[in-house]
Structure formats: structure tokens, C-alpha cells
C-alpha positions in Angstrom: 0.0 0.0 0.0 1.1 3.6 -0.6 2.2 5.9 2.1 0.4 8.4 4.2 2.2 11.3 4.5 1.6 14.1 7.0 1.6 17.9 4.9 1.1 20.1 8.2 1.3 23.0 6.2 -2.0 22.6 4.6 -4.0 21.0 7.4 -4.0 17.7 5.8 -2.6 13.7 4.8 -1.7 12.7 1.4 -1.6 9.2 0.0 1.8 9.1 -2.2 1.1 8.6 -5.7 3.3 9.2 -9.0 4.6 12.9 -10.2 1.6 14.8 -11.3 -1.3 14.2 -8.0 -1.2 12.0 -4.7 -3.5 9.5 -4.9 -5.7 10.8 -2.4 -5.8 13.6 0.8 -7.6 13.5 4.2 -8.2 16.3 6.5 -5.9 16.3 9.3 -7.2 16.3 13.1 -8.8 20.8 13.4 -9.5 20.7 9.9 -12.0 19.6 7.0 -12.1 19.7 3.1 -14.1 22.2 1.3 -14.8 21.8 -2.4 -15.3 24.8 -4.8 -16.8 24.2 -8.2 -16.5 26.8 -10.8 -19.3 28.1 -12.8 -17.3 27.6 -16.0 -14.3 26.1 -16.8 -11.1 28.5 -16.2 -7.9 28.0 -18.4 -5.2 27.4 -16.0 -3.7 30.5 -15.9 -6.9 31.2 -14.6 -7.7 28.7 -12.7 -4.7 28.8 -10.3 -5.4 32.9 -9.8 -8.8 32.3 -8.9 -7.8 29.9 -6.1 -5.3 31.9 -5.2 -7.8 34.7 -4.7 -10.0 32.8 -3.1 -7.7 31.6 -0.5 -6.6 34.8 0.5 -9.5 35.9 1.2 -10.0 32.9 3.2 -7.4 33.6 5.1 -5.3 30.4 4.2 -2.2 29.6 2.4 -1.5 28.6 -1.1 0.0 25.0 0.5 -3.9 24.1 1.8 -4.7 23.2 -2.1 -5.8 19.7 -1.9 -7.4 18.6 -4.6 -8.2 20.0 -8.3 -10.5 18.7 -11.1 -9.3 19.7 -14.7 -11.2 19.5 -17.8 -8.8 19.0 -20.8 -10.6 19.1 -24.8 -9.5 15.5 -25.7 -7.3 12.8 -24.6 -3.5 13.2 -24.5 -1.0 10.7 -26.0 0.7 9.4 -22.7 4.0 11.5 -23.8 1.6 14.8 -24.4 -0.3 13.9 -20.6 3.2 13.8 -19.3 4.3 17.1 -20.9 1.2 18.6 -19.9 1.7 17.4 -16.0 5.3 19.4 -16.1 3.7 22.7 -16.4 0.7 22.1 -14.0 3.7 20.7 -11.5 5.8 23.2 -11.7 3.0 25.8 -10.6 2.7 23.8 -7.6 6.3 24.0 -6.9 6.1 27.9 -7.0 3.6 27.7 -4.2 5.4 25.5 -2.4 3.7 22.5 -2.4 5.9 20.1 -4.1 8.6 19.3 -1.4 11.0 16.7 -2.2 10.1 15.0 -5.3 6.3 14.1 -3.7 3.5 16.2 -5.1 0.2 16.1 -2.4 -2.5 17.7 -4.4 -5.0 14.9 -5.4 -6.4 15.5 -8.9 -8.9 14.4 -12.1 -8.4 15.3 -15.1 -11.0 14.3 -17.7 -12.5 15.3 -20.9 -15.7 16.2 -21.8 -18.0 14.6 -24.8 -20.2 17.7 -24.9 -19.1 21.7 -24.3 -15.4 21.0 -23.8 -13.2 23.7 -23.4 -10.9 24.9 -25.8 -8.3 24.3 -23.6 -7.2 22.9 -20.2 -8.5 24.5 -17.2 -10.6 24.0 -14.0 -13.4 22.9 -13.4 -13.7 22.6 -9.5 -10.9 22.1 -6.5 -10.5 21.5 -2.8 -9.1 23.4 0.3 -8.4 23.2 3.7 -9.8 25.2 6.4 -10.1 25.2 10.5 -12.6 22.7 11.5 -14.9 25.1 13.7 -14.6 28.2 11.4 -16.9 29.7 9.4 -17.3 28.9 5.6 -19.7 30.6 3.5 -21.6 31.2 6.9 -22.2 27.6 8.1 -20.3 26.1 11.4 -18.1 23.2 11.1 -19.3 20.3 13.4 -15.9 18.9 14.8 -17.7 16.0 15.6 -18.1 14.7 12.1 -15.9 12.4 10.3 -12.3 13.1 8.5 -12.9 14.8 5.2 -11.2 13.8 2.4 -10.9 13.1 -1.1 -9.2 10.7 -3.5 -8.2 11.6 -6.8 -9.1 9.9 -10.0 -8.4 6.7 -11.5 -8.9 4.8 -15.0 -8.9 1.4 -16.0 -4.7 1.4 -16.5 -2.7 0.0 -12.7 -0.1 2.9 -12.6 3.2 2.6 -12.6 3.1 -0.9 -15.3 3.8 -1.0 -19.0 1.4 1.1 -20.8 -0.7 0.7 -22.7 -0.3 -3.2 -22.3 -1.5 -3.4 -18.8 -4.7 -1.2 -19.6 -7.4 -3.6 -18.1 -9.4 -5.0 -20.8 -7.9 -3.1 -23.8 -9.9 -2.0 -26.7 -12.9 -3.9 -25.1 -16.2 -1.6 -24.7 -18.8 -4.4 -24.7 -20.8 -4.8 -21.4 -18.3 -7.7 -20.3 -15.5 -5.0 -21.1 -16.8 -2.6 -19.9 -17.6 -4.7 -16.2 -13.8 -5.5 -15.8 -12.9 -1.8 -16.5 -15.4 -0.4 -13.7 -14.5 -3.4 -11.2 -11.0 -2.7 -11.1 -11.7 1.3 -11.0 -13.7 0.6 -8.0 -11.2 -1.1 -6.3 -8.5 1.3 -7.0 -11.6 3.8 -5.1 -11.5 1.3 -2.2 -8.0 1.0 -1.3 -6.9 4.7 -1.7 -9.8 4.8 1.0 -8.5 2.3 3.1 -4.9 3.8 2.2 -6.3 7.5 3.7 -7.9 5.7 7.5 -11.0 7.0 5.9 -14.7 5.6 6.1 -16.0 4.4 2.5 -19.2 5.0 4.7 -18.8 8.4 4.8 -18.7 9.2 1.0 -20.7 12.1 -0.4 -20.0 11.8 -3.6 -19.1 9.3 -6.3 -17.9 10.7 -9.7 -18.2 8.9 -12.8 -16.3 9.5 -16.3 -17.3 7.5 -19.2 -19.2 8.2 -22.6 -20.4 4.6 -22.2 -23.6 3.6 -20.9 -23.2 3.0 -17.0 -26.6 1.1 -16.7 -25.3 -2.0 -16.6 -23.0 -1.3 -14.0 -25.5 0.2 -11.7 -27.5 -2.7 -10.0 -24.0 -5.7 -9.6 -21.7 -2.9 -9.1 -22.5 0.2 -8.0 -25.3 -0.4 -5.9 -23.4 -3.3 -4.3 -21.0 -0.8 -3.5 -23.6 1.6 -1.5 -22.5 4.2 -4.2 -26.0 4.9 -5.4 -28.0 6.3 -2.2 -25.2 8.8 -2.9 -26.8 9.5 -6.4 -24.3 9.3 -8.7 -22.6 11.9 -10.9 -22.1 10.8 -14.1 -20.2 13.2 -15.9 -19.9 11.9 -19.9 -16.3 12.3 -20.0 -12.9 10.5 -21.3 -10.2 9.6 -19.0 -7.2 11.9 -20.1 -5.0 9.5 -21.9 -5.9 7.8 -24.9 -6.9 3.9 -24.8 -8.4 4.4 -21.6 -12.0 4.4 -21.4 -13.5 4.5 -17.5 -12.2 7.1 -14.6 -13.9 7.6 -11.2 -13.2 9.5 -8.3 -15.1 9.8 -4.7 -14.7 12.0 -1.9 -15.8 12.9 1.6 -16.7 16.3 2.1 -19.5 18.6 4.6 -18.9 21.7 2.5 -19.1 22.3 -1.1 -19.5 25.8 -2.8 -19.9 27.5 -6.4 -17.8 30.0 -7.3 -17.0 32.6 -10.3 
């Protein structure tokens, strides 16, 4: 299992992951997650200003950026994803959140079917606060669970040969389709397990596929308890090409719109 790493600076844990995201962030003990979505997509430039502004006014620091969900107009090749990952990287090395090689910000980063933007930007991200403040005029309950949120995953097992090792390659039938979305899950359920959070305490469960999710709903999802939740099925591609099925779940009290 990956390791949990302590990032006092921001109030919160990271589960270790490759070089662009963790693989997942939980709220450390006096703080929770709060999730801002924007009202539109903002190129990155953008993007990263907007949090920054909004932080400020929050009173936090830059470092308390846990989580970000980009929108991209297609797939990448899986050099072009990684060229893309340096620059988005190397903004969170300017804010100081990159610290020895390990980068703690969880991410998504998907594309939409319909109305995608004509470039990369945001689409929504997470922050820490003091559990007990104010946010957007609503008292945290200390007594609630951890927040926290774990960052997206398709259908490939990081870190082995791709594409060879994408599960179920160039298979989108329903039996295709099954294996993808079983072994997404359980990627889902051990960054969970890999944060010391409660799969019970979900909120939210975010789907990314421009294939019909039916069939998974009933044997799958249901049997997971994802869909008292009700699910968010945003008709998207993963970012690479070849890959077909990306999900991402978190566990958060607060959630805001913004822009």
C-alpha cells in the first residue's frame, strides 16, 4: 500500500502517488475539506489565480490546495499527458507544495464529450480550512468524520507498462466494460482504506465515461452503496488515450460554487 504522509502545512494527509497528484488527501485532526466548483471552466492561468484569490480571502495559504479537477478538450498521447503534468507541476512548486520530489494535491483530469473547453482549465478544486470556522456562513461540526478526497483513477494499474497493462484493452462491450469499472472501484476502495477514511462516509461518487453506465448500476454500484449517494455521471474521457473508465469519490461537509 502507498504511504500516508503528514503535509502540516495545509492541514491535511496525502496518500503518495506518481509525479503529477497523490492518490488521495484526508483532513488532518482541526481541519475539513471544502470543495469549490467553478461556474465555468477556467484555463489554468486562470484557474490557479482564482484559487489563489479565493484563498486569501479565506485567510489560508496557497499550501492548503488539496485537490483540483481539470477539464482537458480530448485525450492526451501518454507522452503529451506527461508534458502537460510538467507545467501544471511546476506551478505547484512555485507555491510550495511540491517538497521533495512528492506532489500532495489529489487531482482528475478528464475530458468532456459535450461543451469542452478549448483548452485545459478547471473545473472545480479542494481546500483546507479550521474545522470550527466559518465557511460561507455555516459552522463546522468537529464531531463529524475526517474529510477527504481521492483523486481519480482509470482502468490502467499505474506505474506498469502502458498501454499493455490497460485492463481489458480496446474492449467496450458490457463484459469489457464490467472488468474496467471493477477494477476502478477497487482502486476507489483502497486509496480509502490507504487514507484511514470511512468508504461509509462518502458524499459523492464521480463517474467518467461516454459509455452507458446502466449495466453497471445494479452488480456494481449499488453493491457498493454508491447509489444512495446518487451518482454523478459526468460523460467524459479519461485523459489518456486507450483508456476508457475514470472515477473519483470524496468525503466532504462543504461544497461551494464560485465565479
Amino acid at each position: 500500500m502507498a504511504t500516508l504522509h503528514s503535509f502540516g502545512d495545509g492541514g491535511y494527509a496525502f496518500l503518495e502517488g506518481g509525479f503529477p497528484y497523490s492518490a488521495g488527501v484526508v483532513a488532518l485532526p482541526g481541519f475539513e475539506i471544502v470543495r469549490a466548483r467553478l461556474r465555468r471552466v477556467l484555463p489554468m492561468a486562470d484557474g490557479f489565480a482564482a484559487i489563489d484569490a479565493l484563498l486569501r480571502a479565506a485567510g489560508r495559504p496557497r499550501t492548503a490546495l488539496c485537490a483540483a479537477e481539470l477539464r482537458s478538450p480530448q485525450p492526451f498521447s501518454f507522452d503529451g499527458f506527461g508534458n502537460f503534468n510538467k507545467g501544471y507541476v511546476a506551478v505547484l512548486e512555485q507555491w510550495g507544495l511540491v517538497r521533495n520530489g512528492l506532489n500532495p494535491v489529489a487531482r482528475s483530469n478528464v475530458c468532456p464529450e459535450f461543451d469542452a473547453p478549448s483548452e485545459p482549465g478547471f473545473f472545480a478544486f479542494c481546500y483546507t480550512v479550521p474545522a470550527g470556522s466559518l465557511t460561507a456562513g455555516v459552522a463546522s461540526d468537529t464531531g463529524l468524520a475526517q474529510s477527504f478526497v481521492v483523486a481519480g483513477s482509470g482502468e490502467w494499474p499505474e506505474g506498469t507498462p502502458f498501454p499493455d497493462r490497460i485492463v481489458a484493452r480496446g474492449d467496450t462491450s458490457p463484459a469489457g466494460l464490467s472488468a474496467k469499472a471493477q477494477f476502478v472501484l477497487e482502486e476507489m476502495r483502497r486509496r480509502t482504506d490507504g487514507l484511514g477514511a470511512d468508504w461509509n462516509a462518502l458524499t459523492s461518487a464521480q463517474i467518467y465515461t461516454v459509455h452507458d453506465i446502466h449495466p453497471l448500476l445494479r452488480p456494481q454500484l449499488h453493491a457498493a452503496g454508491l447509489t444512495r449517494l446518487g451518482l454523478d455521471w459526468h460523460v467524459c474521457r479519461p485523459p489518456i488515450r486507450e483508456l476508457e473508465y475514470e472515477m473519483d469519490v470524496r468525503g466532504v461537509r462543504m461544497e461551494l460554487t464560485i465565479g
